[in-house]
N, C-alpha and C positions, 0 to 999 in steps of 0.2 A: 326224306325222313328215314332213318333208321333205329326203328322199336319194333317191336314183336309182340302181340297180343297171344296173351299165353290162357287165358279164360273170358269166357262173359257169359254168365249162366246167373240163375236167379237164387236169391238169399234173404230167409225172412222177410217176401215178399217183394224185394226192390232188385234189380239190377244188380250186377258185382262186372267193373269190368278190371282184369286184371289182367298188366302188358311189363315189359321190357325196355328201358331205354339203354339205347349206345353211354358212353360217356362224355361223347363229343358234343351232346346237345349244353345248349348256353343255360343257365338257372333261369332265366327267367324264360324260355320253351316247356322247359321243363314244370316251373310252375302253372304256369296257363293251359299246359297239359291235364293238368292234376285236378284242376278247376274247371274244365270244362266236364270231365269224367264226372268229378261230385257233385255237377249239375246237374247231370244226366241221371245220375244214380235217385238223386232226392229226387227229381221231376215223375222217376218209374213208380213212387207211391202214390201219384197220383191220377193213372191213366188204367185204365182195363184191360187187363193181361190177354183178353182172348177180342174184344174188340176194337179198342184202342182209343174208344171213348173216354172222358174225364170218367174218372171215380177214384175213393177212397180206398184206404188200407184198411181190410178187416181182419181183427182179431178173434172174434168169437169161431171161428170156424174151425172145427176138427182138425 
């Protein structure tokens, strides 16, 4: 595989992961890439940042 993961830090409570690909990859690697990533991303509002238990995204917090 040749990509490059240039970020993955957190954003408005969810996950951000953000990479590089070659141009060599085939469209559809590249979409299943992208798919799997904004799965991941929507799944990080639902899990506990510090223990990894199911929970929700809160808004009410400072």
């Amino acid at each position: 595989m040749d990509f490059e993961v240039s970020q993955v830090k957190e954003k408005f409570g969810t996950l951000r992961f953000y990479f590089h690909l070659a141009e060599s990859h085939t469209r559809e690697f590249t979409d299943q890439l992208y798919d799997i990533v904004r799965l991941w991303e929507e799944r990080s509002a639902t899990v506990c940042e510090k223990c990894g238990n199911p929970g929700e995204q809160r808004t009410d917090l400072p």
